[in-house]
C-alpha positions in Angstrom: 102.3 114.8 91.1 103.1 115.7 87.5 100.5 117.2 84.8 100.7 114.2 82.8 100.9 112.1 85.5 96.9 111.0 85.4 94.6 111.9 88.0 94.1 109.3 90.7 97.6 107.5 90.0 100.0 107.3 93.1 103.2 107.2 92.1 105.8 104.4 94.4 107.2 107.7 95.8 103.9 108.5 97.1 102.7 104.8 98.5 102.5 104.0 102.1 102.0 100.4 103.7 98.5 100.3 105.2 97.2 102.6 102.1 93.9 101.0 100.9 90.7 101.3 97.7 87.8 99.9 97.1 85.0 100.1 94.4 81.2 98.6 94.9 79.4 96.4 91.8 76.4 95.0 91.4 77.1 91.9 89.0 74.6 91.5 86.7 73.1 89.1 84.1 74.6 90.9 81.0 77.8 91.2 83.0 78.7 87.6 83.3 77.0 87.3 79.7 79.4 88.8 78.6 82.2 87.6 80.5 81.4 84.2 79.0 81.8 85.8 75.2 85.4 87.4 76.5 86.5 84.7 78.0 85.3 82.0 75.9 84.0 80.2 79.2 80.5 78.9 78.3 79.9 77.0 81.6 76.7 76.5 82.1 76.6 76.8 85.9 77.0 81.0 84.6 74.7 80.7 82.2 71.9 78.4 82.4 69.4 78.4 85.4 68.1 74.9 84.9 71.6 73.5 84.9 73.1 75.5 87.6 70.0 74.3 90.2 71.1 71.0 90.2 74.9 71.4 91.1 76.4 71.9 94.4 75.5 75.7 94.4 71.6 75.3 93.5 72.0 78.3 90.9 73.9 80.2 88.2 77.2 82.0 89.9 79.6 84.4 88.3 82.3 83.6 86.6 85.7 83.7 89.5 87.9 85.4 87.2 84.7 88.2 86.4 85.3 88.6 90.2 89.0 88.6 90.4 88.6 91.8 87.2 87.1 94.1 89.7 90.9 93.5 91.7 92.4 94.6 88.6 90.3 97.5 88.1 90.9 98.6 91.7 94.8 98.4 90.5 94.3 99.9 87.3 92.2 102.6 88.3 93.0 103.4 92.1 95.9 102.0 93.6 98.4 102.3 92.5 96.2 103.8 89.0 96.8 104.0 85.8 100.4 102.5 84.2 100.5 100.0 87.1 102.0 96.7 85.5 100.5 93.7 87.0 103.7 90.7 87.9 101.5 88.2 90.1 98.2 87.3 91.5 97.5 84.8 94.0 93.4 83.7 94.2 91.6 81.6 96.7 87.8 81.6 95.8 86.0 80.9 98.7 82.5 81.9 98.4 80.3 81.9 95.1 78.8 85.4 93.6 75.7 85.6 91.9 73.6 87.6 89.6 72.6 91.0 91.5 75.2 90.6 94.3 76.9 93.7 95.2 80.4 93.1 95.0 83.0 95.1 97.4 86.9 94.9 95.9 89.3 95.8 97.9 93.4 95.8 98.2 95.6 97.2 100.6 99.3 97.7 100.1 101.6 95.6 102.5 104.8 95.8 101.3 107.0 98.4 99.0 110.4 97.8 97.6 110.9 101.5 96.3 114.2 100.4 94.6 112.4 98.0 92.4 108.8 99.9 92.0 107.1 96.5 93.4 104.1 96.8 95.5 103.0 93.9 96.7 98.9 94.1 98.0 96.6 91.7 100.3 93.7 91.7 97.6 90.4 90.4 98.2 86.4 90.4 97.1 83.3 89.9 100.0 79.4 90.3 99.5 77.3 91.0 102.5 80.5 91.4 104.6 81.7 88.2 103.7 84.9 87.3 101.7 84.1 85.5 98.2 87.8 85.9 97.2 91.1 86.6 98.8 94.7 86.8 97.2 98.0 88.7 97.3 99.3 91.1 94.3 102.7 92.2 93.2 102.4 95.0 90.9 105.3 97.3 89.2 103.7 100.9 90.3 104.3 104.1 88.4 106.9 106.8 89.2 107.7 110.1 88.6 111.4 109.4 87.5 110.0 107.7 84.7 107.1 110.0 83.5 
């Protein structure tokens, strides 16, 4: 890997099908809080207990795309890392989060076209062991040739 090449990043030289990261995170009060003043989403089923008891999921959830970010951060920051240039992300949300549920990301690279620099990645989100989110990613992965 190069010296300015930053630490962490794996290059599309350096990938491997069956390569896979993961991060861990607690979602918390303040984080959909402020996913709602990002995002402009101001659904109350996030943000307001009384209102979130009485629909289908009998209390306030996270935000799916809040979820979805810690995909993207396991991109960004892991695999393939920083300069990794998101082309597509496919989402099924299958399983609601809520406040103070630890969160496991993971993705797992299935597919390289080295000629291109696409990656694509089975992506997906579970809390307690089970799956809360699953999708696919095609990303455009760093490379040394172009340092």
């Amino acid at each position: 890997m190069l010296d300015n090449m930053p630490r962490g990043t794996i290059v599309i030289e350096d990938l491997e099908v069956g390569m896979k990261r993961h991060l861990h995170k607690i979602v918390s009060d303040k984080d959909i809080e402020m996913f709602a003043e990002v995002s402009t989403d101001h659904n109350p089923v996030h943000l307001d207990d009384d209102y979130a008891h009485d629909t289908i999921f009998e209390g306030r959830i996270a935000h799916g795309m809040l979820t979805a970010g810690l995909i993207s951060a396991v991109i960004g920051e892991q695999l393939p890392g920083h300069g990794t240039v998101y082309l597509g992300q496919t989402l099924k949300f299958m399983a609601p989060v809520r406040p103070g549920d630890l969160v496991k990301a993971e993705v797992e690279v299935t597919a390289i076209d080295y000629a291109k620099r696409r990656v694509t990645m089975d992506t997906y989100c579970e809390v307690d062991g089970k799956k809360v989110l699953k999708g696919e990613a095609t990303v455009l992965a760093p490379s040394r040739k172009f340092d």
